[in-house]
Structure formats: structure tokens, C-alpha cells
N, C-alpha and C positions, 0 to 999 in steps of 0.2 A: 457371470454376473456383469450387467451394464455399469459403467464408471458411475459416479455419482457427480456430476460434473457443480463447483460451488466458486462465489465470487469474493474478495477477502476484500474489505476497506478497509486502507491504512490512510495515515499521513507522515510525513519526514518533516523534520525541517525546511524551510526555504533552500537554507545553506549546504545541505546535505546532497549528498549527489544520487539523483534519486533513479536518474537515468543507468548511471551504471550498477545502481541495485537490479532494479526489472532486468537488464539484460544478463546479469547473474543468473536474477530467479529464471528466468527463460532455457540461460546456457547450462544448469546444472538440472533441467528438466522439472523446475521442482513448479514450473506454471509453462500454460502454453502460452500467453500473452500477458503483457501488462501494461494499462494505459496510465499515461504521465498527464494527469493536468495541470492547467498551468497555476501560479502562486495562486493563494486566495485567503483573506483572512480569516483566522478562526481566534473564536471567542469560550472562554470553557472554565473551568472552576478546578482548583489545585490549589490544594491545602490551606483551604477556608480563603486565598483568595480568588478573584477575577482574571484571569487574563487575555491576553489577547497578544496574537505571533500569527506571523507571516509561515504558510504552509504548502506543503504539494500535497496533493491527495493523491492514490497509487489506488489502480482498479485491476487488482490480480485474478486471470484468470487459469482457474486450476481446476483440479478431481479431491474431493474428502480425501482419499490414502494418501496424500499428498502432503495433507494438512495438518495431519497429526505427527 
């Protein structure tokens, strides 16, 4: 059966080290790739209010059996 190849969007903290996550996720096989973009503000709604934080977005690339 061919992999099922799927893409995971996350985001970190600013402050979080997001770089030695992805090389984690890479070095312990649990993705073949993951791209680091750079900060960008995100705006979003938690617990009735508004907020807004400085983030990384994380663009994992992996297989479904991977991700469960």
C-alpha cells in the first residue's frame, strides 16, 4: 500500500525554539521535512477574548501513520 503522504500546520510561540523542534521531528523520523517561517502576527479568539501574539508557523512534512 502507497504511503499516504499529509501536510500538518502548526504554529509555536515567537519565543519557542521552533527550529530545534522540526529537527527533532525530522531526527526521530516522525516527518521528512519541516519548514520554519519566519515570525508573523496572528490574531484569534480564546476564551471570549481577542488576541493577538507574535508566532512561527511550522509546515510539517510527513505520511498519515505517522500522525496518528
Amino acid at each position: 500500500m502507497a504511503a499516504e503522504y499529509v501536510l500538518v500546520l502548526t504554529t509555536l510561540p515567537n519565543d519557542a525554539d521552533a527550529a530545534a523542534f522540526g529537527r527533532s521531528l525530522v531526527e526521530e523520523r516522525l516527518a521528512a521535512c519541516v519548514n520554519l517561517l519566519p515570525p508573523m502576527q496572528s490574531v484569534y479568539r480564546w476564551e471570549g477574548e481577542v488576541e493577538q501574539e507574535t508566532e512561527r508557523q511550522l509546515i510539517i512534512k510527513t505520511t498519515r501513520d505517522r500522525t496518528v
